[in-house]
Residue frames as a rotation matrix with the C-alpha (Angstrom) as fourth column:
UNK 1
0.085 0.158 -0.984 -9.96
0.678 -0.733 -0.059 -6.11
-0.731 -0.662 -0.169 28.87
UNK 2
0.397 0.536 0.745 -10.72
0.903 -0.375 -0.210 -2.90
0.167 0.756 -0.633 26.89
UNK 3
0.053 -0.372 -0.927 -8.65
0.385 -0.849 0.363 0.15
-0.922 -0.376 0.098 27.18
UNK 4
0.850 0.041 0.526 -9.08
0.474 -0.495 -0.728 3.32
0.231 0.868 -0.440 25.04
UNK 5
-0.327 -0.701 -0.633 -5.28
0.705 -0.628 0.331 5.22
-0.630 -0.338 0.700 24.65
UNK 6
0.871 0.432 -0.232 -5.69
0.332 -0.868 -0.368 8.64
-0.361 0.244 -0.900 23.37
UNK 7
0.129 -0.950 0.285 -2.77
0.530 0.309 0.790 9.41
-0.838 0.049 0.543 21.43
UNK 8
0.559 -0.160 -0.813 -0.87
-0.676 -0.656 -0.336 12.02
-0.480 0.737 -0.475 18.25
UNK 9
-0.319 -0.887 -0.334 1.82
-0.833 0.094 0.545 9.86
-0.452 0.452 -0.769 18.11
UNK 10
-0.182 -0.128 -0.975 1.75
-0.932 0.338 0.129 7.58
0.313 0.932 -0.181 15.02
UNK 11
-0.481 -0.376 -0.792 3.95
-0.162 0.926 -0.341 4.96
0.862 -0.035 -0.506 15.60
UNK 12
-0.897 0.080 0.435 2.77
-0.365 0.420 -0.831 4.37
-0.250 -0.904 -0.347 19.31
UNK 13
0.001 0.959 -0.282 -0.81
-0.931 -0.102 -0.350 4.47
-0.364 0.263 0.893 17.68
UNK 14
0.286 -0.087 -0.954 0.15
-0.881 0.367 -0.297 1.93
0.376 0.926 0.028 14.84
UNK 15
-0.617 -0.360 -0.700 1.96
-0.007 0.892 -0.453 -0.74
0.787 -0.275 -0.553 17.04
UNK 16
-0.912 0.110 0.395 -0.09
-0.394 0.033 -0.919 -0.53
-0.114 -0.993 0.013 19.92
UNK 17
-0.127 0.989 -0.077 -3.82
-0.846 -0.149 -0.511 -0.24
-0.517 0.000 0.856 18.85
UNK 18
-0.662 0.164 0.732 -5.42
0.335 0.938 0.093 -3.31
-0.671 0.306 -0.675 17.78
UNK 19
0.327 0.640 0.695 -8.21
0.933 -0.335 -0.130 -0.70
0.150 0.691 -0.707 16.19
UNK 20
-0.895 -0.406 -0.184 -7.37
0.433 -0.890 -0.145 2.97
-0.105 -0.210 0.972 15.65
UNK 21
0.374 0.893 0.251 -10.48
0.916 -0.313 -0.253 5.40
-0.147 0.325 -0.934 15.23
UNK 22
-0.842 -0.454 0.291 -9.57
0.529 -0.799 0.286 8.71
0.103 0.395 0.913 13.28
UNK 23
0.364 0.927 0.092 -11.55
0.910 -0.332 -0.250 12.11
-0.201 0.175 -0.964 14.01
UNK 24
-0.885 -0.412 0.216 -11.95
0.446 -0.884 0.142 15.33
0.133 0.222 0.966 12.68
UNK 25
-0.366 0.754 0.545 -14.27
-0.467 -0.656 0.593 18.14
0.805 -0.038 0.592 14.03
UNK 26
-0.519 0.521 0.677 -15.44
-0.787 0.018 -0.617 16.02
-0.334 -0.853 0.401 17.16
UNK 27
0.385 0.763 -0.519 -16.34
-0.914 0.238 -0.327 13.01
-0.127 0.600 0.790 14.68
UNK 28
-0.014 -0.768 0.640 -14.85
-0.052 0.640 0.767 9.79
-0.999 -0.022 -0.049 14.05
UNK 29
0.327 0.014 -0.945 -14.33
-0.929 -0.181 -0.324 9.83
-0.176 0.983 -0.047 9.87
UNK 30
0.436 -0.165 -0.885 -12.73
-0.419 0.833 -0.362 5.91
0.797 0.528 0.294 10.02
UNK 31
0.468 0.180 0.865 -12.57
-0.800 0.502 0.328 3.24
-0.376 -0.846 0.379 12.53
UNK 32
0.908 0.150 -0.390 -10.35
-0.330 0.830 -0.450 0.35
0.256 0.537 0.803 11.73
UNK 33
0.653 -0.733 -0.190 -7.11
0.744 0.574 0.342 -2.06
-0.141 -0.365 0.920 11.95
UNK 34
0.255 -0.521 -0.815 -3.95
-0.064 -0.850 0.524 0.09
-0.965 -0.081 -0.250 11.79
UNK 35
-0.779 -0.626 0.043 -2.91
0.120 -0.081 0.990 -1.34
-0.616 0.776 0.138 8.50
UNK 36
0.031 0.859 0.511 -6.57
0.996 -0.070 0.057 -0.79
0.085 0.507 -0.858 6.91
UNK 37
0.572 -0.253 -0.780 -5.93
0.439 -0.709 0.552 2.59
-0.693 -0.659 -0.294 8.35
UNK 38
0.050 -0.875 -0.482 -2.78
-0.292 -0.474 0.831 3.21
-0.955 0.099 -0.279 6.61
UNK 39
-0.674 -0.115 0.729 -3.47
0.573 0.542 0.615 1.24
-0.466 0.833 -0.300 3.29
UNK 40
-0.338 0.773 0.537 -7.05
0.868 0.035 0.496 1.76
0.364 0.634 -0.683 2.81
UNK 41
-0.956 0.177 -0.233 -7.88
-0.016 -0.826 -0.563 5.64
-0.292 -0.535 0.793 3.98
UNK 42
-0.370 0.768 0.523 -11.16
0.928 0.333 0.167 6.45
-0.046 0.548 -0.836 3.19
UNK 43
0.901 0.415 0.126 -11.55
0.427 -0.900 -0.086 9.96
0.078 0.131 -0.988 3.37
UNK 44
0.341 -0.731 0.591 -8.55
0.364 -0.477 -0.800 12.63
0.867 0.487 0.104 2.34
UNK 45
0.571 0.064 0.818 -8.30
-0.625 -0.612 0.484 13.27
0.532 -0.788 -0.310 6.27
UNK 46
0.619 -0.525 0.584 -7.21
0.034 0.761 0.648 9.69
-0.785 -0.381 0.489 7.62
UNK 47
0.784 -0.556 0.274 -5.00
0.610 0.613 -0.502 9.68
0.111 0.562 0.820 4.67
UNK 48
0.400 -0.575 0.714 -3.26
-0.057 -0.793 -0.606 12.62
0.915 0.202 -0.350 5.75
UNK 49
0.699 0.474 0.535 -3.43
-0.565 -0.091 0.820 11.90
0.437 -0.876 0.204 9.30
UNK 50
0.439 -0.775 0.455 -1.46
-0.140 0.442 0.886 9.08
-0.888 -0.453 0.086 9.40
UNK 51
-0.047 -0.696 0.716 1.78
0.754 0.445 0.482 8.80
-0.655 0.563 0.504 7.96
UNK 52
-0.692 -0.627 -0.358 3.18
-0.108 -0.401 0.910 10.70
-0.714 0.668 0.209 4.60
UNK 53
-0.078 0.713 0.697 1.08
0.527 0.623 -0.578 11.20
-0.846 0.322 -0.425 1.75
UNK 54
-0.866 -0.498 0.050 1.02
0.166 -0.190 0.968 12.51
-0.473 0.846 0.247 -1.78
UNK 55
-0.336 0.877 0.343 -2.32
0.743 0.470 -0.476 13.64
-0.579 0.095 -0.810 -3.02
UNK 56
-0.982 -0.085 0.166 -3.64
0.185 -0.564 0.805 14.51
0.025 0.821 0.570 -6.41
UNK 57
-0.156 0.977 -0.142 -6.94
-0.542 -0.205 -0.815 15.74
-0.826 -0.050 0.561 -7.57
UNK 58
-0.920 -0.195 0.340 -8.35
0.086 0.745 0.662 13.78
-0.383 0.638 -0.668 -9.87
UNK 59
0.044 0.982 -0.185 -11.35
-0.840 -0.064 -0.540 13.17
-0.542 0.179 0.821 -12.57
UNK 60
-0.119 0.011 0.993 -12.63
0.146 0.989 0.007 10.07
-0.982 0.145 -0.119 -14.71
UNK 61
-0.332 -0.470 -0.818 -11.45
-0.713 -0.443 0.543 10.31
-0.618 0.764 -0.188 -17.78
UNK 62
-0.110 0.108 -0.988 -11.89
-0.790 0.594 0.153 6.76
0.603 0.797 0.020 -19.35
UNK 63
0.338 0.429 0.838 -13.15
-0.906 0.389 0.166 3.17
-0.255 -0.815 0.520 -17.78
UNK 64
-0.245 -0.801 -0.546 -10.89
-0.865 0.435 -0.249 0.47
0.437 0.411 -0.800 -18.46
UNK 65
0.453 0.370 -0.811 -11.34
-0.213 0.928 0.305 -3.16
0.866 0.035 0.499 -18.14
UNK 66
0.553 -0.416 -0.722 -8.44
0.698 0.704 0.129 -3.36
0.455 -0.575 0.680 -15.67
UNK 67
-0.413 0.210 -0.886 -9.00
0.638 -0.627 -0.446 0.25
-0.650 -0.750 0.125 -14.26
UNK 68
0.744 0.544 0.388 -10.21
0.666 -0.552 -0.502 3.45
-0.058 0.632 -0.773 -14.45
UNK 69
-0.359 -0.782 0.510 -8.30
0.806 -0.535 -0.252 6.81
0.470 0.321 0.822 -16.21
UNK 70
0.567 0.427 -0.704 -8.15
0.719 -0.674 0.171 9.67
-0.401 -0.604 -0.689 -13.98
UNK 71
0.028 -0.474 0.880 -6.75
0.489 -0.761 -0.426 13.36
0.872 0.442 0.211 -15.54
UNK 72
0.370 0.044 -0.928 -4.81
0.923 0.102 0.372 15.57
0.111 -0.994 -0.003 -13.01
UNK 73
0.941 -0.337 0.039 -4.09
-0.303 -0.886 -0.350 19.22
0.152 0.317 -0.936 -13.02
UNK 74
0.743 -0.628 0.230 -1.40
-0.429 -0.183 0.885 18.39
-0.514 -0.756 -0.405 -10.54
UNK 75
-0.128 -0.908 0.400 0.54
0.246 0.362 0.899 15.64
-0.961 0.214 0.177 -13.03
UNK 76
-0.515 0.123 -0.849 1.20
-0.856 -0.120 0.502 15.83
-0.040 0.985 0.167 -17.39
UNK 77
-0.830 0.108 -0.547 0.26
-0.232 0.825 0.516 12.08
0.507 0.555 -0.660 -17.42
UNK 78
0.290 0.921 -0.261 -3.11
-0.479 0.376 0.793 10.03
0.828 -0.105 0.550 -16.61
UNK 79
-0.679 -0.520 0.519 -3.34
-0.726 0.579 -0.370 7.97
-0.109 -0.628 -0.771 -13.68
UNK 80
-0.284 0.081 -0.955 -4.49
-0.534 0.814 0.228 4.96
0.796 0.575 -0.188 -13.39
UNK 81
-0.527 -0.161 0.834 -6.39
-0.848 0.162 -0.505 3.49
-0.054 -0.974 -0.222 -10.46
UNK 82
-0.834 0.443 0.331 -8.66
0.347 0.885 -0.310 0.03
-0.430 -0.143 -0.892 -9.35
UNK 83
-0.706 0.704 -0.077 -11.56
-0.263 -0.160 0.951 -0.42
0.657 0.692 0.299 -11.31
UNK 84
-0.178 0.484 -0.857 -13.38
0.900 0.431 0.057 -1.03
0.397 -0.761 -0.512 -8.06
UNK 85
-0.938 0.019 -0.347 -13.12
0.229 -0.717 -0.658 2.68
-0.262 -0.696 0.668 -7.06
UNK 86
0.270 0.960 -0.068 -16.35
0.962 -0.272 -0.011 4.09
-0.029 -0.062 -0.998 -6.39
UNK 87
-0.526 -0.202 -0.826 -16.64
0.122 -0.979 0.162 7.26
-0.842 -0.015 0.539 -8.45
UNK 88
0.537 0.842 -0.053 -18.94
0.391 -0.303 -0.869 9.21
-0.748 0.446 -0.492 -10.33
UNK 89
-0.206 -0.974 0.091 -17.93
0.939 -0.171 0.298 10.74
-0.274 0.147 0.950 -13.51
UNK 90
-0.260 -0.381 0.887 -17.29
0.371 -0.888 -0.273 14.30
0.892 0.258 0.372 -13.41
UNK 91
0.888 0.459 -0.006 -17.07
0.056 -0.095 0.994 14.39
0.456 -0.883 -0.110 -10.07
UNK 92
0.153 -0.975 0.158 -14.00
-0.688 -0.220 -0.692 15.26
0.710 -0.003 -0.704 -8.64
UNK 93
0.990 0.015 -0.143 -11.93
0.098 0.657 0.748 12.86
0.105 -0.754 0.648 -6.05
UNK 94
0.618 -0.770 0.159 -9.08
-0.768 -0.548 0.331 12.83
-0.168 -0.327 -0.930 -4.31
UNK 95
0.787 -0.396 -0.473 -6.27
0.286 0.914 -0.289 10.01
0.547 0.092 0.832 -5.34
UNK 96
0.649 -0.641 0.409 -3.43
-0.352 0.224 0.909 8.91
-0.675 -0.734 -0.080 -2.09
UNK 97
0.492 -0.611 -0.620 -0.28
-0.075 0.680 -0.730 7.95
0.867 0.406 0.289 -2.95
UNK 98
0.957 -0.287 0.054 1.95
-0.148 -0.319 0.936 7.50
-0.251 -0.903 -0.347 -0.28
UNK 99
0.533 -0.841 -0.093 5.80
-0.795 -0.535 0.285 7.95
-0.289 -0.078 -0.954 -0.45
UNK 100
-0.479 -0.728 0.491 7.25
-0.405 0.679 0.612 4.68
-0.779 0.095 -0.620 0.12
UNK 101
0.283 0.734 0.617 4.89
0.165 0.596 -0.785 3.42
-0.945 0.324 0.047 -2.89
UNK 102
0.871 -0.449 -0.199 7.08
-0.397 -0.405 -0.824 5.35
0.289 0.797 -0.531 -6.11
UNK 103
0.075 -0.815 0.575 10.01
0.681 0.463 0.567 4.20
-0.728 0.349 0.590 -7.76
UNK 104
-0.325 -0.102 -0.940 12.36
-0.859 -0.385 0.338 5.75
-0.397 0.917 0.037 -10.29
UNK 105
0.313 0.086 0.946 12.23
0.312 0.931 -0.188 4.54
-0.897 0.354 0.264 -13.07
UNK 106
-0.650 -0.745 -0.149 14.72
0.314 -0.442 0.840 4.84
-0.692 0.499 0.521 -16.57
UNK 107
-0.969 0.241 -0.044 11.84
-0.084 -0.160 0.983 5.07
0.230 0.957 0.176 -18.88
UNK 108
0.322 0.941 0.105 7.90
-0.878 0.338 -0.339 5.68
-0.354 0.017 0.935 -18.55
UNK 109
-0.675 -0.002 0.738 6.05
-0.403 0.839 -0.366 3.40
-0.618 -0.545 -0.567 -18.39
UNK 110
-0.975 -0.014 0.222 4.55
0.220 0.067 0.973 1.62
-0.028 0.998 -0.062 -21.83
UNK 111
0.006 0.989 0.151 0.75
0.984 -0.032 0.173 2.32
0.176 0.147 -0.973 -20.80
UNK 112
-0.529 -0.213 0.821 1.69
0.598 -0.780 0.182 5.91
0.602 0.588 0.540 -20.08
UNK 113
0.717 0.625 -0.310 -0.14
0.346 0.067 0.936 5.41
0.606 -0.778 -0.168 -16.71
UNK 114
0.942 -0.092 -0.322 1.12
0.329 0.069 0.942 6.34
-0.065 -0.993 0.095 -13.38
UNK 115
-0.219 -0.974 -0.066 4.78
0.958 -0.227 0.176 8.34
-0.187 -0.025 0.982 -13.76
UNK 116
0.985 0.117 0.125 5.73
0.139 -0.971 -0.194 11.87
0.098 0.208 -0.973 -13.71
UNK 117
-0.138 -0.951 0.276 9.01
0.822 -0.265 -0.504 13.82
0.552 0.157 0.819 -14.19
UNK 118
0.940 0.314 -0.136 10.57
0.323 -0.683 0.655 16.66
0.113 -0.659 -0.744 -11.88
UNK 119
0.267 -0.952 0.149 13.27
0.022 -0.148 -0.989 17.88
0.964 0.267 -0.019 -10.38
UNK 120
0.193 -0.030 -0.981 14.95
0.893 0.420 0.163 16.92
0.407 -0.907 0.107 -6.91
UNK 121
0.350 -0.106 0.931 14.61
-0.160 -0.986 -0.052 20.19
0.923 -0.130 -0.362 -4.64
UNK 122
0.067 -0.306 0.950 15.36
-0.988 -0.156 0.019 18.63
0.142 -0.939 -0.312 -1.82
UNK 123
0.264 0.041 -0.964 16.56
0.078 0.995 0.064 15.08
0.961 -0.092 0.259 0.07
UNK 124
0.472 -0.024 0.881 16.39
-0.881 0.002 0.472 13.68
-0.013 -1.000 -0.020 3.46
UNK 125
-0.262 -0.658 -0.706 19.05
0.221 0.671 -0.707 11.04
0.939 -0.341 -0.031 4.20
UNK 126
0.590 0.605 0.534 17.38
-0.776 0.245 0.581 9.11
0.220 -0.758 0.614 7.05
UNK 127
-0.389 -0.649 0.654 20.30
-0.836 0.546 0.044 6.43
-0.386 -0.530 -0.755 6.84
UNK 128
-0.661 0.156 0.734 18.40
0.256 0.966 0.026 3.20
-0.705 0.205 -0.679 5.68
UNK 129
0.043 0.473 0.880 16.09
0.880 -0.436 0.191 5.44
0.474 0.766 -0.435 2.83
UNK 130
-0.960 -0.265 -0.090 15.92
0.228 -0.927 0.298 9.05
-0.163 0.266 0.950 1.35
UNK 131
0.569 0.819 -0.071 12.70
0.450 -0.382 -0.807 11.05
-0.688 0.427 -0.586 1.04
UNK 132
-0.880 -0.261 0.396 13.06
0.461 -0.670 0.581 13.29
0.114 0.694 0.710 -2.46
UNK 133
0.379 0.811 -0.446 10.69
0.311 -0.565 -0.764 16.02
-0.872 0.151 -0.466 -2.46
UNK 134
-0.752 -0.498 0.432 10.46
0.516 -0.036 0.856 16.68
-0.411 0.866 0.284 -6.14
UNK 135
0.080 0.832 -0.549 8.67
-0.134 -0.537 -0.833 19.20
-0.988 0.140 0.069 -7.86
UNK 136
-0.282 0.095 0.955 7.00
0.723 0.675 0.147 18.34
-0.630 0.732 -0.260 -10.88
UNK 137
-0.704 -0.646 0.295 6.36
0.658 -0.437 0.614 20.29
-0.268 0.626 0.732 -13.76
UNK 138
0.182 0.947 -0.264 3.16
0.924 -0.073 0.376 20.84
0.337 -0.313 -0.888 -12.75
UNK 139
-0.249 -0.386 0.888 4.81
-0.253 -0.859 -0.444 22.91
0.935 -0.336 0.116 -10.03
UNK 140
0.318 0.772 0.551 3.50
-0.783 -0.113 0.611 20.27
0.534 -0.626 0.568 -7.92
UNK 141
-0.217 -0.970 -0.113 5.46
-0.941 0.238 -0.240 18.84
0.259 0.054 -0.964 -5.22
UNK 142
0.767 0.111 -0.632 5.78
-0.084 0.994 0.074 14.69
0.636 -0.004 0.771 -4.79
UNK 143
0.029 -0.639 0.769 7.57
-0.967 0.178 0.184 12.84
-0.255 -0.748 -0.613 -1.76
UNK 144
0.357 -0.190 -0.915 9.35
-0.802 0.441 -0.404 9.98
0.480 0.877 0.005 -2.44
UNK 145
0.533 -0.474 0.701 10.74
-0.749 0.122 0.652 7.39
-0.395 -0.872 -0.290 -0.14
UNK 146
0.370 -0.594 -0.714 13.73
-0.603 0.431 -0.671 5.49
0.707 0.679 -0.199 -1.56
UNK 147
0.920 -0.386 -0.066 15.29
0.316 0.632 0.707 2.35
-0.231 -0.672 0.704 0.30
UNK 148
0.424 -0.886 -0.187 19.24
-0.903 -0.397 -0.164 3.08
0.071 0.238 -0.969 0.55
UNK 149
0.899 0.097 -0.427 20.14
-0.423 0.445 -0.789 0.02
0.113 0.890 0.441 -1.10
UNK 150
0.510 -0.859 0.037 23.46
0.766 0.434 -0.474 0.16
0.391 0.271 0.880 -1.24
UNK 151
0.133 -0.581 -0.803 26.63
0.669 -0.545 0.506 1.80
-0.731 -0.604 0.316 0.36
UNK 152
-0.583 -0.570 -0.578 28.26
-0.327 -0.487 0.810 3.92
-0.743 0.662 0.098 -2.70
UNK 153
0.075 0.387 0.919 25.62
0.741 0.595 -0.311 3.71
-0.667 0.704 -0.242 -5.57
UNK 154
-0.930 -0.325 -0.174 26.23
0.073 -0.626 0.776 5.54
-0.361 0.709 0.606 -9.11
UNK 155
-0.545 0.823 0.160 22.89
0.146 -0.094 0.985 7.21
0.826 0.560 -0.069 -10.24
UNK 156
0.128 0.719 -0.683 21.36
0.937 -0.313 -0.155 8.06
-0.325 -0.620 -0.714 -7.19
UNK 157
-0.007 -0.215 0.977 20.05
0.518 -0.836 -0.180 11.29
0.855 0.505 0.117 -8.09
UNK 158
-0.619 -0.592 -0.517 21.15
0.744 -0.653 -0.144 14.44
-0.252 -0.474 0.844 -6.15
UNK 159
0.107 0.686 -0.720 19.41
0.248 -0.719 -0.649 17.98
-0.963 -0.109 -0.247 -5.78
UNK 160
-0.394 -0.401 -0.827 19.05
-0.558 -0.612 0.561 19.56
-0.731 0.682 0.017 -9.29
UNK 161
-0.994 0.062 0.085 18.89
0.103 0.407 0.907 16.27
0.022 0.911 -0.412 -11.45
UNK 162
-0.061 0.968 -0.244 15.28
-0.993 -0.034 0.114 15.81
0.102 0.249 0.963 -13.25
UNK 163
-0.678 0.023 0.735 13.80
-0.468 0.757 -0.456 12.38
-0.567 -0.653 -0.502 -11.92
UNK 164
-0.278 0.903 -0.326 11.11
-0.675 0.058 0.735 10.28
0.683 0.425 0.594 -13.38
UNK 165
-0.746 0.331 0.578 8.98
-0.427 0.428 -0.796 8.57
-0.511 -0.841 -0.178 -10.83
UNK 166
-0.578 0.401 -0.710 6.76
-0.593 0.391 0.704 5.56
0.560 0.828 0.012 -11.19
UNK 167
-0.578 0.490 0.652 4.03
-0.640 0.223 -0.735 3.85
-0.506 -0.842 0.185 -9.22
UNK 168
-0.832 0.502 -0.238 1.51
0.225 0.696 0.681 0.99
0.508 0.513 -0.692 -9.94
UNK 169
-0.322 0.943 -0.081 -2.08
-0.352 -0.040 0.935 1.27
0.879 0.330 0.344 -10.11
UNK 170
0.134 0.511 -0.849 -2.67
0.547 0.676 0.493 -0.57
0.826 -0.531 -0.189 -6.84
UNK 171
-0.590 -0.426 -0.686 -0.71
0.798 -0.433 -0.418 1.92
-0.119 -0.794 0.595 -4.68
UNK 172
-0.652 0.531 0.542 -3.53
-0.349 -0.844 0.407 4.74
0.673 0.077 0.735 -5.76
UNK 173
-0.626 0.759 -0.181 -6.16
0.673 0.407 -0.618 4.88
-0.395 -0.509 -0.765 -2.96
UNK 174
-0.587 0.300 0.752 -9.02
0.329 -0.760 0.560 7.23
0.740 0.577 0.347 -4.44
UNK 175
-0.687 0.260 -0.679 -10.86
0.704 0.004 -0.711 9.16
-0.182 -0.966 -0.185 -1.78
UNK 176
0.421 0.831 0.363 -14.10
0.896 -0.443 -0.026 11.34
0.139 0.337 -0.931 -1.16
UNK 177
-0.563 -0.198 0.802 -13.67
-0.176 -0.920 -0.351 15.38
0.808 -0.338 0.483 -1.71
């Protein structure tokens, strides 16, 4: 049997729906499983839509064997995404990150790919993970989602401190402007 729910709410969306179908304007913009959905947006709408999301502008900078180099106003460093995206160069595109996808980390990373630095302006203690909203030096801000780990950890950083954040290449989705 087929039934269509109509529906804002996420989560009810996400566990219920065997397919979800995202519109904007009276359109459907992406039709798919919930976790294709939530992994694989395909257009800077569904990636905003559902869930948390983190999203630079981006251009193609350099084609790499084992991606490509995007330049961002928004960060100091390159990013780094699948050499499978489909992009033109000089063509702008949007690149997803989502929250729970960054890690600190003590020390960039040695390719110099995928990290930025900031400063914690704010934290949500949610009890089992922390969002940091950190604003980078850009002036642009990044959400973070941290797992709380541990009962009484030293080094968790706190409003004020300067962070570096770090992300792998797979967790970039690139999307059309």
């Amino acid at each position: 049997m087929t039934c269509v729910m109509v529906t804002h709410d996420q989560e009810e969306a996400m566990t219920m729906a065997g397919r979800i179908a995202i519109m904007n304007r009276g359109k459907f913009v992406q039709i798919g499983e919930p976790e294709e959905i939530y992994e694989h947006p395909t257009t800077r709408h569904s990636a905003e839509f559902i869930g948390s999301v983190n999203v630079f502008e981006g251009l193609v900078k350099e084609r790499l064997e084992d991606g490509l180099v995007l330049s961002s106003p928004g960060l100091m460093h390159p990013l780094k995404v699948d050499p499978d995206a489909s992009v033109v160069d000089n063509v702008p595109v949007w690149v997803a990150l989502r929250p729970e996808k960054i890690m600190l980390c003590d020390e960039p990373p040695a390719d110099g790919y995928n990290f930025a630095v900031g400063e914690v302006i704010h934290i949500a203690y949610l009890g089992d993970l922390s969002i940091y909203h950190v604003r980078l030096q850009s002036g642009q801000m990044l959400s973070a989602q941290l797992q709380n780990e541990h009962r009484h950890r030293k080094g968790t950083p706190t409003w004020g401190d300067e962070v570096r954040l770090c992300w792998d290449a797979d967790s970039c989705v690139v999307l059309t402007v």
